[in-house]
C-alpha positions as CSV (number, residue, x, y, z in Angstrom):
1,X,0.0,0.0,0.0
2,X,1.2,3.4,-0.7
3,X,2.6,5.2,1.7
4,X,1.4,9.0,1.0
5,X,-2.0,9.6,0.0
6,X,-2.9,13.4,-0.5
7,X,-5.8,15.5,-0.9
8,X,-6.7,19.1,-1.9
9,X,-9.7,21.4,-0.8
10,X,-11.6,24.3,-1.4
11,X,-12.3,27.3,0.6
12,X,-15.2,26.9,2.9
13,X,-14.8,22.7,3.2
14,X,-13.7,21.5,6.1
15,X,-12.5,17.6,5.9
16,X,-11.0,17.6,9.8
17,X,-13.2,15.0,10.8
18,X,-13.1,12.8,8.0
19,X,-8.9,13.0,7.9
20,X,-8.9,12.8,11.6
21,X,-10.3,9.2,11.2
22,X,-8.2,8.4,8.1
23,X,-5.2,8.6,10.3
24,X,-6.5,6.6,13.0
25,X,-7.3,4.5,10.5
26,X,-4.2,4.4,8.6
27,X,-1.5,5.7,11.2
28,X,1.3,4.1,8.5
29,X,0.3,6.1,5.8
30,X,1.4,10.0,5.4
31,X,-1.8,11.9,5.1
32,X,-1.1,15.3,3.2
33,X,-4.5,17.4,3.5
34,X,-4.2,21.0,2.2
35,X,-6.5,24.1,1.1
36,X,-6.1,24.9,-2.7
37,X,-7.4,27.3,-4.4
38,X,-7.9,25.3,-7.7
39,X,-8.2,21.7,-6.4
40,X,-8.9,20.1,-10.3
41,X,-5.6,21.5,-11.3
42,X,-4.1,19.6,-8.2
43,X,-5.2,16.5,-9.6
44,X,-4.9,17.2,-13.3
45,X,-1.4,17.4,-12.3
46,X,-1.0,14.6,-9.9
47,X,-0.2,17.4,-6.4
48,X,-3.1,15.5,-5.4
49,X,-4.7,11.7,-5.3
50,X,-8.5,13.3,-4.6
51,X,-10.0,16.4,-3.8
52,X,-13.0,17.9,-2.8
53,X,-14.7,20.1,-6.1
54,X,-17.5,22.9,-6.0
55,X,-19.7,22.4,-9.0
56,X,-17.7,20.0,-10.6
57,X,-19.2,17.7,-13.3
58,X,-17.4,14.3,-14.0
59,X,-16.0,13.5,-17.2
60,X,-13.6,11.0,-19.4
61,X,-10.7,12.0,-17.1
62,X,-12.5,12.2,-13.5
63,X,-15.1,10.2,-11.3
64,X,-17.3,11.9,-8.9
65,X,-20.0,11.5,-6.1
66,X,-21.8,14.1,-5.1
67,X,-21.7,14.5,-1.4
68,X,-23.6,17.7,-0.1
69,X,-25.2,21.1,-1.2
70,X,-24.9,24.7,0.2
71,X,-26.8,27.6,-0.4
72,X,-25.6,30.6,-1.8
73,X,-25.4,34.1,-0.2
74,X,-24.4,37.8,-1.1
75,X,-22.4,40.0,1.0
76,X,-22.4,43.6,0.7
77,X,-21.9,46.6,2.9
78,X,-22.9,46.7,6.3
79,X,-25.0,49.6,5.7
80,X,-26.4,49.0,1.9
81,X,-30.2,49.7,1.6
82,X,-30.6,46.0,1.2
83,X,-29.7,44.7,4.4
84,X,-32.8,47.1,5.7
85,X,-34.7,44.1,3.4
86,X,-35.4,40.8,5.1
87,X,-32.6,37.8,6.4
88,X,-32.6,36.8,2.8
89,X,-33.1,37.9,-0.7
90,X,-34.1,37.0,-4.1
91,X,-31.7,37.5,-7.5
92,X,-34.3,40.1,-8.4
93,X,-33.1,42.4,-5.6
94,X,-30.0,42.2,-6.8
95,X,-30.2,43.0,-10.8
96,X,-29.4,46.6,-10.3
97,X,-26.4,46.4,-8.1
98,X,-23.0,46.2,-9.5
99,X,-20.7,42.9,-8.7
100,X,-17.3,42.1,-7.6
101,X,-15.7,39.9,-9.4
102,X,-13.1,37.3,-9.0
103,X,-12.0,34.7,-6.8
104,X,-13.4,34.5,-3.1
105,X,-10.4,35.9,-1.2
106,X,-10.0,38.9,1.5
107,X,-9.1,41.4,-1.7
108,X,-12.9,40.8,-3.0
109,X,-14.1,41.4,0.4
110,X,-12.1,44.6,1.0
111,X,-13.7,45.8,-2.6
112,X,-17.4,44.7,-1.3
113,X,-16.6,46.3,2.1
114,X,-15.4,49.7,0.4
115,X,-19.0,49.9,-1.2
116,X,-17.4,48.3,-4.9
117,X,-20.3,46.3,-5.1
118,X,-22.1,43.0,-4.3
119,X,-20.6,39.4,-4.6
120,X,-22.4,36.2,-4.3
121,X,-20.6,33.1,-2.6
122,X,-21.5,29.9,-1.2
123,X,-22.7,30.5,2.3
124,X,-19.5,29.0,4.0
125,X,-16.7,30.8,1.9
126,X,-18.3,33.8,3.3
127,X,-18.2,32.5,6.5
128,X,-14.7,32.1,6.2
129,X,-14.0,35.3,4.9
130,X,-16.8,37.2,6.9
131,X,-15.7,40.7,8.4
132,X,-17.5,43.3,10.5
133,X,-18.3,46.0,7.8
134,X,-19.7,42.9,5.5
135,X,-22.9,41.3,5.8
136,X,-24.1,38.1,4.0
137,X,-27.9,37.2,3.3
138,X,-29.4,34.2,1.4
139,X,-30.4,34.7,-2.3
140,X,-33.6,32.2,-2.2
141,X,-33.7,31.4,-5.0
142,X,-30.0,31.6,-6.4
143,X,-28.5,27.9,-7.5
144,X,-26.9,25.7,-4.7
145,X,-23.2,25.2,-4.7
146,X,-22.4,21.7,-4.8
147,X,-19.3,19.8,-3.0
148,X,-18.2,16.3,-4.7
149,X,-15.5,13.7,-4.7
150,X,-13.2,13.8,-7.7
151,X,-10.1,11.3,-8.5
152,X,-8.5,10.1,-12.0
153,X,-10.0,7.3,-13.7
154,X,-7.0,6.6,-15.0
155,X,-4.5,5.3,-11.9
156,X,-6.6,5.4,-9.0
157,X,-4.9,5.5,-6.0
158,X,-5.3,2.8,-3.9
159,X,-7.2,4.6,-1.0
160,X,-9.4,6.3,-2.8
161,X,-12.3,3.2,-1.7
162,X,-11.3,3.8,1.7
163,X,-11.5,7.6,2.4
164,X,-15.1,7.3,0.2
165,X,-16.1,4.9,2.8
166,X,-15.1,7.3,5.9
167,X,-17.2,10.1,4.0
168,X,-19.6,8.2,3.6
169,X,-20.2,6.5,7.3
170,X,-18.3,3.5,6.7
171,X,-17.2,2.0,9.8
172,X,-13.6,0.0,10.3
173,X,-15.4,-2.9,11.0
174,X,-16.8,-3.3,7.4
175,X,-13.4,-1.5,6.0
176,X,-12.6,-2.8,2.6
177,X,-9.0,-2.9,3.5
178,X,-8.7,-6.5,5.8
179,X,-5.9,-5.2,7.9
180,X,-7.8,-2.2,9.3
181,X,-10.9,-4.5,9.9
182,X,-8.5,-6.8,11.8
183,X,-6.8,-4.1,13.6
184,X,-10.5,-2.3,14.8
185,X,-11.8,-6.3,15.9
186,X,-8.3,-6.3,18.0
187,X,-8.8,-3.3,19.6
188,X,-12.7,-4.0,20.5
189,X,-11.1,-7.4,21.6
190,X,-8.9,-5.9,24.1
191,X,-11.7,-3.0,25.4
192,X,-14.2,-5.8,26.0
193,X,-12.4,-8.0,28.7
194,X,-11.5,-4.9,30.6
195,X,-15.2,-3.6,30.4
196,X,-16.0,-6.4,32.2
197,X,-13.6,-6.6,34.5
198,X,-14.7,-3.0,35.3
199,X,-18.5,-4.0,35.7
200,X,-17.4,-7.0,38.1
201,X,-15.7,-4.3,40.2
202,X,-18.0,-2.0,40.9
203,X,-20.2,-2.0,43.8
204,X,-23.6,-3.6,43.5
205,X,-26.4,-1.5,44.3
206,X,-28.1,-2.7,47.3
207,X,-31.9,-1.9,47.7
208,X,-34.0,-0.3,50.6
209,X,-37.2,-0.6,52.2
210,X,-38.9,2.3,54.0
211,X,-40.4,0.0,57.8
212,X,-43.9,1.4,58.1
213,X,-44.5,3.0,61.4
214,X,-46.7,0.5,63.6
215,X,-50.2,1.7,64.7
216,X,-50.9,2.1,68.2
């Protein structure tokens, strides 16, 4: 098995939880997780094995599984006529109002915070890039943004399977890899003796009965 396995995220997707377990998982293999601000070109080029796409599509050269959906907000000034509106708005609102363009990065927010002009963004890139003088309401009616799953078809890495199954739920037990199934039945082998050595320890609970008072 390979002994580096590396993926490549965009802004506003946070794997943590999903790596976290891949390495408890795999505690052999060098994990090699990073933000990127075009994650297809990381795998076009082979910087990365898989990464997580927004609005990707597959294709001849990619799989991908769609995993969730996100809706999409604009941020504007902090005091814009709009935000006088309600918590969200429609694309209607927005037709007169010029628009910052460009990648999602602290420059377009300085530009929208300087009164530039309105952006829309998947709800958590503006969360990550959210400032005081910037507020960010839902468009109702604007197109989700879509995370997915993308690798090669051509020379899949050999752990692709694996980290789909930790997205997905998959537990170590029904791993498709045999030693990590055998190393999680170990480990529950080991925890079970000591659970009951634990339960034999501890004092049994003795009950009580309340004497009624005699009658005179």
């Amino acid at each position: 098995m390979s002994s580096r396995f590396a993926i490549a995220f965009p802004l506003g997707v946070a794997p943590g939880k999903w790596t976290r377990t891949f390495e408890q998982r795999f505690p052999d293999v060098e994990l090699v997780a990073r933000p990127n601000t075009d994650p297809l070109a990381a795998l076009a080029t082979g910087e990365a094995d898989m990464v997580f796409a927004r609005d990707a599509e597959p294709d001849d050269e990619r799989h991908l599984i769609p995993l969730y959906a996100e809706d999409v907000v604009v941020v504007l000034h902090h005091e814009h006529l709009l935000t006088l509106e309600e918590e969200e708005l429609h694309l209607a609102d927005l037709a007169d109002e010029p628009r910052v363009e460009g990648e999602p990065s602290e420059a377009l927010m300085r530009s929208v915070a300087a009164g530039d002009g309105v952006a829309l963004l998947p709800a958590s890139v503006a969360k990550a890039l959210r400032r005081r003088d910037v507020v960010a309401l839902r468009v109702a009616d604007a197109p989700q943004s879509r995370i997915g799953l993308t690798w090669p078809r051509e020379g899949q890495h050999p752990l692709v399977d694996e980290f789909i199954g930790i997205v997905r739920g998959r537990t170590a037990h029904s791993s498709r890899n045999p030693e990590v199934a055998a190393r999680e039945a170990a480990d529950s082998g080991r925890k079970a003796p000591a659970a009951r050595k634990a339960s034999a320890r501890a004092p049994k609970a003795t009950s009580t009965t309340r004497k009624r008072p005699r009658r005179r």
